[in-house]
Structure formats: C-alpha cells, structure tokens
N, C-alpha and C positions, 0 to 999 in steps of 0.2 A: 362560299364558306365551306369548310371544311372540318366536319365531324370526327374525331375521333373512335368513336363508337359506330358509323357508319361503314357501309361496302362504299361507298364513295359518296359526291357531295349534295347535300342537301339543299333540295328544290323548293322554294317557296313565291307563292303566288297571294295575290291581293284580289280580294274577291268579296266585293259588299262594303272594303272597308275595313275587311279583318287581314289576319294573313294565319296562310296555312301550311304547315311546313308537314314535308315527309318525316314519319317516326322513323326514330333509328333503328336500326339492328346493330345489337351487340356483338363483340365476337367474341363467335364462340372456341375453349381450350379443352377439345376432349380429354386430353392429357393430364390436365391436375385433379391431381387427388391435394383433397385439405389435408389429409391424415400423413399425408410425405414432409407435409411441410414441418419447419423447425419448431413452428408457433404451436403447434398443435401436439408435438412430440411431447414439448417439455409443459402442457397442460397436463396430456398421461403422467409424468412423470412424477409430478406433484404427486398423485393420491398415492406412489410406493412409499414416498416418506413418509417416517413416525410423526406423532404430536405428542408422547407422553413428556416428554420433557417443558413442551408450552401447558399441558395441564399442571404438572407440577410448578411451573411459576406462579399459575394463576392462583393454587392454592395457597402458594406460601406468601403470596403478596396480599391476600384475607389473613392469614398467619398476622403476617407483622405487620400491615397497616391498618387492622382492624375489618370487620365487615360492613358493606354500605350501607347508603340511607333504606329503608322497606319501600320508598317511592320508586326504586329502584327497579326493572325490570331485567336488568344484563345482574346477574346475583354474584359474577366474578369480580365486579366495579368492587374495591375498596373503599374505605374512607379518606384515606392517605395514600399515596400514589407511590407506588413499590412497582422495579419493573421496567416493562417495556414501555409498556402505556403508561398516560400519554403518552406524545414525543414530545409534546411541549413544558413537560412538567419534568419534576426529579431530580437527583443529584448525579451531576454526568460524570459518566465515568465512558470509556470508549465502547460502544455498540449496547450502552446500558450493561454492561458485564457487570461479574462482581468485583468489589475493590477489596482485595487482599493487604488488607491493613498490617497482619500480619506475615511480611516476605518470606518465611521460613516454611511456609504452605504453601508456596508458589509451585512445586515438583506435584502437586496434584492435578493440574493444568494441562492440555495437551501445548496452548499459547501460553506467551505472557504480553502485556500490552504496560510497556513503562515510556514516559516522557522523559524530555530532555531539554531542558528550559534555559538551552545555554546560546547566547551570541556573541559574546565576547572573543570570537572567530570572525565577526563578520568584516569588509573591507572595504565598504561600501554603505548599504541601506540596514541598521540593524529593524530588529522587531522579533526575530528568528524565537525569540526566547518564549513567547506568547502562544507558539507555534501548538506545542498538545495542547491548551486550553479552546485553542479554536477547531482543532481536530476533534475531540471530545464533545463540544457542544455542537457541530452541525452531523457527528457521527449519531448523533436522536432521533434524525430524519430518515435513518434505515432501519429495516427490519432485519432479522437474519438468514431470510429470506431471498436467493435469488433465484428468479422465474427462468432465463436462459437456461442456468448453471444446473440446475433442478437439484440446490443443496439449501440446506437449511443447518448453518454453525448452531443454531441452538440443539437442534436433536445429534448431529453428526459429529463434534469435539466441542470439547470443555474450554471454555477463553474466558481470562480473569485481566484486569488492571491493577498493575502494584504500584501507580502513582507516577509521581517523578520521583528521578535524582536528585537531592541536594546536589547542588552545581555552587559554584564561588565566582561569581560573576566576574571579580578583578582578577582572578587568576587563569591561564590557560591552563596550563601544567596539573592543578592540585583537581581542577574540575574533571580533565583527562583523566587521573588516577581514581576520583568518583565514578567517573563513567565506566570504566575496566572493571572496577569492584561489582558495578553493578548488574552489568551483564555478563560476567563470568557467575555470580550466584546464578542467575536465572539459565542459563546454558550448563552448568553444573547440577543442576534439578533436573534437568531431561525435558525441563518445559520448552516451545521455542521462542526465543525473544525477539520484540518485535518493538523496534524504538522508533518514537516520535521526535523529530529534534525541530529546533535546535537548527543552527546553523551547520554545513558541512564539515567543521572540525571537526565534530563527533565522529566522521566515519571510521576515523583512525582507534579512538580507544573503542570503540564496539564491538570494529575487530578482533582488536587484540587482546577485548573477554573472553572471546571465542577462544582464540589462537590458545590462552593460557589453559584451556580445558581440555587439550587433545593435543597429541602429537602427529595426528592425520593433519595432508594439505587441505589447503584453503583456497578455491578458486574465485573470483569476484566478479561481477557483470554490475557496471556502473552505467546507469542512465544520466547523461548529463548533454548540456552546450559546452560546458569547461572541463579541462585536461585534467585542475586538480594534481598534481602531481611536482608541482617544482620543492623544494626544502624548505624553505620559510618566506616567506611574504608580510614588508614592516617588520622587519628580525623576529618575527615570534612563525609558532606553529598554526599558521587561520586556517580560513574553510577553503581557501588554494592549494593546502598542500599534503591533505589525509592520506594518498596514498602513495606517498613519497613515503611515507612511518609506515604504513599498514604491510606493505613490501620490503619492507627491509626485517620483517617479522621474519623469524627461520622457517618458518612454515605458511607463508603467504607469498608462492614467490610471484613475481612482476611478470612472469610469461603467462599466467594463470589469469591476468587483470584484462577484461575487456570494458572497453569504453563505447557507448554506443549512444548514438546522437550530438557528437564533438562541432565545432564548426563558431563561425561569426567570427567575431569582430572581440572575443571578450576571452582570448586564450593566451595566454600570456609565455612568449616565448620560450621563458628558463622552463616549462612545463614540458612543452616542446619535445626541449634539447634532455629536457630528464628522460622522458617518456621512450625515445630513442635511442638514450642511454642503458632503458630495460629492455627493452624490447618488450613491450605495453603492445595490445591488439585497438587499435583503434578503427571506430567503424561512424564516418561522418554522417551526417542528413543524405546528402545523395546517394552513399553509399547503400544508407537505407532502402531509398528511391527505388534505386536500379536493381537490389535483390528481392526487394519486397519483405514483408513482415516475415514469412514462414522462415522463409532461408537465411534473413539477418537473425532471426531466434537461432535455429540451427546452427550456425556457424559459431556464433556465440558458447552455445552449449561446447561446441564443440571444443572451443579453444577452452572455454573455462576449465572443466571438466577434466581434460587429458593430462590423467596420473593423480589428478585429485580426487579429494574423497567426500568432500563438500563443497558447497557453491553458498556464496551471500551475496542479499541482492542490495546495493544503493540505488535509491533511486532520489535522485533531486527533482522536484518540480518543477525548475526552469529549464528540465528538458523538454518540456510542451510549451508549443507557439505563447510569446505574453501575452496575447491577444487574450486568451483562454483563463488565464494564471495571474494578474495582475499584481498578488500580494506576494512578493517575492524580492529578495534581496539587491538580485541581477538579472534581472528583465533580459531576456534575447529572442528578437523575432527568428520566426523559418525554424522553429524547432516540430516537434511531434506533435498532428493533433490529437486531442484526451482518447477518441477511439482506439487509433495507433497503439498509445501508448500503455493502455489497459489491456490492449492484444499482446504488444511485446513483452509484457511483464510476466502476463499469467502463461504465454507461450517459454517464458525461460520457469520459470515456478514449478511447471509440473513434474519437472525433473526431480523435486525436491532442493531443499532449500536449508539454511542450517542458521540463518538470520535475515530479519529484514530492514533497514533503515527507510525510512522516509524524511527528509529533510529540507531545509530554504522556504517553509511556509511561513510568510510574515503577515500577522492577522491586517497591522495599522494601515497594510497597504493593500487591503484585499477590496472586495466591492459584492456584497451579497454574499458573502463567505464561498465563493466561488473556486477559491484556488485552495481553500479547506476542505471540501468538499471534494473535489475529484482526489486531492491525497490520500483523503480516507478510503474513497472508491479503489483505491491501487490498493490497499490497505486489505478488503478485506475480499477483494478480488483475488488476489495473493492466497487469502485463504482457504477462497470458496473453491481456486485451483487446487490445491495441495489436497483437500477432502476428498473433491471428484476424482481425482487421477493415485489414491491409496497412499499418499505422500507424507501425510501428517504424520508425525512423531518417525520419518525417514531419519531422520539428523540423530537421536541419538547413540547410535552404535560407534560415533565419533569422539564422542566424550568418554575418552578413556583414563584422563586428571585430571576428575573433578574436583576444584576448589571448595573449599571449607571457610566461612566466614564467621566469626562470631556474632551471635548476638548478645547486646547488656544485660543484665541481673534481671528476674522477676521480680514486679514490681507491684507492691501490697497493696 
C-alpha cells in the first residue's frame, strides 16, 4: 500500500496478533509561506475596512424597532427585526437594502435595484414574472460582505430597492414603454440601474432607458445559450428578439453587441441570418473552451468597447449548464459552469458598466432556490467588482439627457 504522505510504501508486520505499521513522514514544502497565500491576504484585508456604517444600522435598527428584551445580553438585538439580521426574518427587499418608496430619491444612491415582473415575452416555460420575488428573498442569505473580494457594499456604496415596474401582463408594447420610463428615471439620477426580470424581452426597453439618456454609444456583452436577435417571434416582440430593437437604437450599434456563450440545439436560424446580417460578435461554449476565461473577457471588452463610451451587461441565466440552474425558461445543457460564469461577468464589470440586467429566472421551476441564488451571486458580484476596481458611479459622465418624469400631486 501506498502512502501518500510517506517517502515510499508502508511496511507492516503482524507481531503477537497486532500489526504495526511504519509512521509516516510528511512532506515536507519549504517554500510556502501561509502569508503569499490568497486566503490569508484577504484575512489582512478585512481589518482595513470600515464598520461605521454596520454601527450605524445597528443603532437605527434600536431607532425603529425598539430596544430589546433586558434578558438580553447582545444590547443591539431589537424587539422588531430591522436590518440585516436575521436573515430569516424582515421585509425583503434585495440584499436587505433600503426600499425607496419614494422613486424621486433614488439619485441619492450610488445603485438602484428595480424588478421586472414581466413574462409575457416567454415562448416556451413562463414563471419569469416571480423572478425579483425569488431574487429578493434568497438575496437574505448574504451579507454585504465578500471575503475573496475584500469589499464590503455596506461601508463602500450606497444600494437601495425601488420595487418593481407596474408591467401589464397582456400587453407587450405598453409594458416596454413601462419599462423605458423606468429605467431612464433611474439612469437619469446618476444612480446605476440594475434590473431583475423578467423574461428576456426586457432587454430591449432597459436598453433603450439608457440609450434615451445619452447621446454616447452603447456597447453590450450578452451572456446567453440563444442568439436573441431575430425581429419577432409568434408575430410579437418576446424574449427572442431584444436585440434585434436594442440595435437598431442610433446609438446601440450591432457591431458593439457581443454574444458570449451561443450554441445547442435552441438558436433559431432567422437569429442566425439576423445576427450576420449586423455583424453581431459571437463567441460559442468552445469558443470559450479554447481561449479560456481571461481572453474570452478581453476580447469581449475589446469588441464592446471600441468607439464606445459605455458597456451593459445582460446576463440570462441559462447561460450556465441546467444542471446547475434548473428554474429557467429554456433549459440548455453544455453551458457555463456558476464558477465560470461569475469569473466572466465580474472579468467584463470591471471595466465599468452603465447597466446590469439579469434575466429567465423562473422561481416555479427552480429546486432550493438554486437558480435564484447564483443570479443574485452575479448580481452582486457585479457589484463587489465595480467597488474594488474604482468603477462605481464610472457610468455617469454618459448621461448627458437626462429625462424628466413627473410625479402626481401631494397627497394630504
């Protein structure tokens, strides 16, 4: 037999009735230092961060939920649960943020975190619409805390929830025009928006909030298995064909769109023949394979990027293997696994960003809210990139017509 931990194999002998084996010798790595390693770096790392911003929740969570029982020995426990803490408890709003009841105080924000509760795009498995409610509730289970990243969103940028869109379920069109209103207010605040959908319709008016707030280009890196891209699908506009509309924006153009992760069995030719009709950058699974993460980022960047003055990222969730992802509209094996794809994300992110979508989570077919759960992970990976690399609030020297929305009458 053959020791691992041994200079070679271990002798044992029977003697009385017992058996006695040679101790091993370890081997030994003069070479490692604990203190080179990553693990240990981003231990250091931890104690430069601030905490006044977690004292101050603590206090205002005694503020408003009152002070606790005197049996109590932790004296920041409230009576009513205000806050981070629990994670089991509270009214969920995304990473426990605040909810901006009031949208017209969303420009105090460095983020803004809105849902998009629309499926009426789907052409296949709906449920898409459920999608922020299942994001929102297993986003309880994080802190704002990442150990790797060594960033903590609570002390480092300001991130609020302004709810959902009113969306019109039976209509495509009037929900589009919802959707555009609503992320041109939030990208016209300097806040940056960051939507929860929703089937992949949406990616189209999210865009085009943006697009209506700047006369700068518009570059795109779309995570997906599907092309996306043909003109209408079932004669309306569904979640096939956002960037067929998003592209024919004057300032979103088609050379600018990279596709990253295409492939299977589930891409529909008129997408195709559109896609090569723009000249669209498409980059498949093998594609991936054979350049590996760093360089399918870079290139990525690269195409996006050239002559543009921002970048928006889609990312659909069934670009990660089903196996991984189960609650989703359009299941496709041989996609990205979750590691991969939180590499490629926050590797295109750090360049700065100017919008995020996340889309195709479908709560009804999920299983431990698993496929809710790594979306939120992209989510606020996304984020914890943009802080460490000086990113956050990059986007707004783009917005140079910003929109004006009313709001109704005070009300007595």
């Amino acid at each position: 037999m053959f020791d691992i931990f041994s200079t070679g194999p271990t002798k044992s002998s029977r003697i009385g009735g017992g058996v006695t084996r040679a101790k091993p010798s370890r081997r030994h790595h003069p070479d490692f230092d604990k203190l080179q390693m990553r693990g240990w770096k981003a231990a250091e790392k931890e104690a430069e961060l601030p905490s006044a911003a977690w004292e101050k929740e603590k206090q205002w969570a005694l503020r408003m939920g009152l002070t606790g029982s005197d049996c109590l020995e932790d004296k920041s426990i409230p009576t009513f649960a205000r806050g981070e803490l629990p994670h089991y408890a509270g009214i969920n709003t995304f990473l426990k943020a605040p909810y901006i009841e009031d949208v017209t105080a969303v420009g105090a924000y460095d983020a803004a975190v809105m849902g998009i509760p629309f499926d009426g795009g789907t052409t296949y498995r709906p449920g898409t619409r459920f999608g922020p409610q299942a994001l929102r509730k297993i986003s309880a289970l994080y802190t704002p805390y990442n150990y790797e990243m060594g960033v903590d969103l609570r002390e480092q940028m300001t991130l609020c929830d302004v709810g959902d869109v009113f969306t019109i379920p039976a209509n495509i069109e009037k929900t589009f025009d919802q959707i555009t209103r609503a992320v041109s207010h939030v990208a016209s605040s300097g806040a940056l928006p960051i939507m929860i959908g929703g089937d992949h319709s949406i990616g189209f008016p999210c865009v085009r909030g943006i697009a209506q707030c700047t006369s700068k280009r518009i570059g795109i890196v779309h995570f997906d298995r599907h092309i996306d891209i043909q003109e209408k699908d079932l004669d309306e506009r569904m979640h096939t064909t956002p960037w067929f509309h998003a592209t024919d924006l004057v300032n979103v153009p088609a050379v600018n769109l990279v596709q990253v992760g295409i492939g299977g069995w589930q891409v529909p030719r008129e997408g195709v023949t559109e896609a090569r009709k723009r000249n669209t950058n498409i980059f498949t699974m093998r594609d991936v394979e054979e350049m590996g993460l760093a360089e399918t980022a870079a290139r990525a960047l690269e195409l996006a990027w050239k002559d543009a003055d921002a970048v928006y990222i889609s990312f659909d969730i069934d670009s990660v293997d089903c196996g991984f992802v189960p609650g989703t509209g359009w299941p496709e094996p041989g996609g990205f696994l979750p590691r991969e794809a939180l590499e490629l994300v926050s590797l295109v992110a750090k360049e700065g960003i100017c919008g995020l979508e996340v889309v195709e989570v479908s709560p009804p077919y999920d299983c431990s809210d698993i496929t809710a759960l790594l979306a939120t992970r992209v989510i606020v990976d996304v984020l914890g990139t943009l802080v460490s690399h000086g990113k956050m609030g990059a986007h707004k020297h783009i917005i140079d017509k910003p929109v004006s929305i009313p709001a109704g009458p005070d009300v007595v």
